[in-house]
C-alpha positions in Angstrom: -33.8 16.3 13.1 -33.1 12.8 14.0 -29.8 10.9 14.4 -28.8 7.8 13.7 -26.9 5.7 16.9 -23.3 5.5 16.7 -21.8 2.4 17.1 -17.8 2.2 18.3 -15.9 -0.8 19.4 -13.7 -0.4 22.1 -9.8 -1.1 21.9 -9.9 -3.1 25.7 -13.1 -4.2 27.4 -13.9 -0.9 29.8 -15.9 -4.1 32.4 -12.5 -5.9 33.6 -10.5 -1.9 34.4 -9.9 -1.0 37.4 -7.0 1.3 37.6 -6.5 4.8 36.2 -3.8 2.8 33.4 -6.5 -0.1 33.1 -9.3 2.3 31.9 -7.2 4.2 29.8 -6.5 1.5 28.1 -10.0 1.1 27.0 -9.6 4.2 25.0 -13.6 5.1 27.2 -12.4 8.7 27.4 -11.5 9.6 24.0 -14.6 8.3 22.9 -17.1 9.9 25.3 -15.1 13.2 25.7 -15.0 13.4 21.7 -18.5 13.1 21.7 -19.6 15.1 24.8 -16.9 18.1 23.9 -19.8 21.4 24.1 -22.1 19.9 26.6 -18.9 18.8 29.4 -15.6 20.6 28.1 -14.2 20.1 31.8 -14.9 16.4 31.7 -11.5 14.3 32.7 -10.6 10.8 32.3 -11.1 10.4 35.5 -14.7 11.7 35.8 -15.7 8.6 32.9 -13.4 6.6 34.8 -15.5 6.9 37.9 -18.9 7.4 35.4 -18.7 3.9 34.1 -17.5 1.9 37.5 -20.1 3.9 39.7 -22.8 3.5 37.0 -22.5 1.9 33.8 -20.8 -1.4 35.5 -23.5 -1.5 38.3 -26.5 -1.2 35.5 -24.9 -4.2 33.2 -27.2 -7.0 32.9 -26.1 -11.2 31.9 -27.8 -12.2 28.6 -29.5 -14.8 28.5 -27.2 -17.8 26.9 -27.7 -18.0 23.4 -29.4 -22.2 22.6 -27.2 -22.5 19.5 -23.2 -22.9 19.6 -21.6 -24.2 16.5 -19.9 -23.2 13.8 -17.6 -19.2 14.0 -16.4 -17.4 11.5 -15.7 -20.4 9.1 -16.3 -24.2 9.0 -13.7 -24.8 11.4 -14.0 -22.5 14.0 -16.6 -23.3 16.8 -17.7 -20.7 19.3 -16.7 -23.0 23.2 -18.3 -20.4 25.2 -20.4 -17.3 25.0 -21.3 -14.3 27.7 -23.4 -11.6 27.1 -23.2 -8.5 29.1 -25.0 -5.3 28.3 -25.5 -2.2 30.0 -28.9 -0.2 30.6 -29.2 3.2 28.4 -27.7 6.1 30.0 -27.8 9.4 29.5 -24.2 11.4 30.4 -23.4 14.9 29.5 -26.2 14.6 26.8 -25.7 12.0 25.2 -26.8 8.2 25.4 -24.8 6.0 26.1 -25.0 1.6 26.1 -22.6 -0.5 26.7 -22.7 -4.1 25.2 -19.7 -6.4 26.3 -19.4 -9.8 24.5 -16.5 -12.4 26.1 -15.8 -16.0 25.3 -13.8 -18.5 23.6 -13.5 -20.0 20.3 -12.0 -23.4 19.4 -10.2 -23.9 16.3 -8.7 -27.5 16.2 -6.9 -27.8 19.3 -6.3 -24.6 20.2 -8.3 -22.3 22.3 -8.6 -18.3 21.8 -10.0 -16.3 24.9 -11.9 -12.8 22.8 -13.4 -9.5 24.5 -15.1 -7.1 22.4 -16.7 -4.1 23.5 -19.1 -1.9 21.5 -20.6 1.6 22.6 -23.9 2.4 21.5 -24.1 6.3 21.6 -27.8 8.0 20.7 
């Protein structure tokens, strides 16, 4: 039987935590721990804490700049800025996992809005 990926977005961006309150913030361990309940029933926030900055940060990769920036979301919001990070696919309790971390800045006449958005690719 095959499965199609899941694909979750992340409340806060899991790549900018450090701190036991930072990463639970990302809402990381509800989302693997949900998904990894019969193969690791003893896993802890802390054990994805330490998962994704001992593996999953160290694995993420720059994408390449996109050549086109221009027009966002309507006609007058343009994209400023654009980075790309994405993580290799990695297999944890089971399951695997990929991290894709887009951050940036949009204009929209004079004013500038910072964005993070994380999405969880889980196979």
């Amino acid at each position: 039987m095959r499965f199609l990926p899941w694909k979750l977005n992340l409340p806060k961006n899991p790549q900018f935590a450090r701190t036991e309150e930072e990463y639970a913030a990302t809402g990381a361990y509800e989302t693997v721990s949900a998904l990894t309940a019969k193969t690791c029933p003893t896993l802890s926030s802390t054990d994805v804490a330490r998962w994704i900055e001992n593996t999953i940060k160290p694995a993420s990769k720059i994408k390449p700049k996109p050549k086109v920036h221009g027009k966002h979301r309507d006609n007058d919001t343009k994209l400023r800025s654009l980075r790309e990070l994405n993580s290799a696919k990695i297999v944890f309790c089971g399951r695997t996992f990929e991290f894709q971390t887009a951050t940036g800045t949009t204009q929209h006449g004079f004013a500038h809005d910072p964005f993070a958005d994380t999405t969880v690719i889980i196979r």
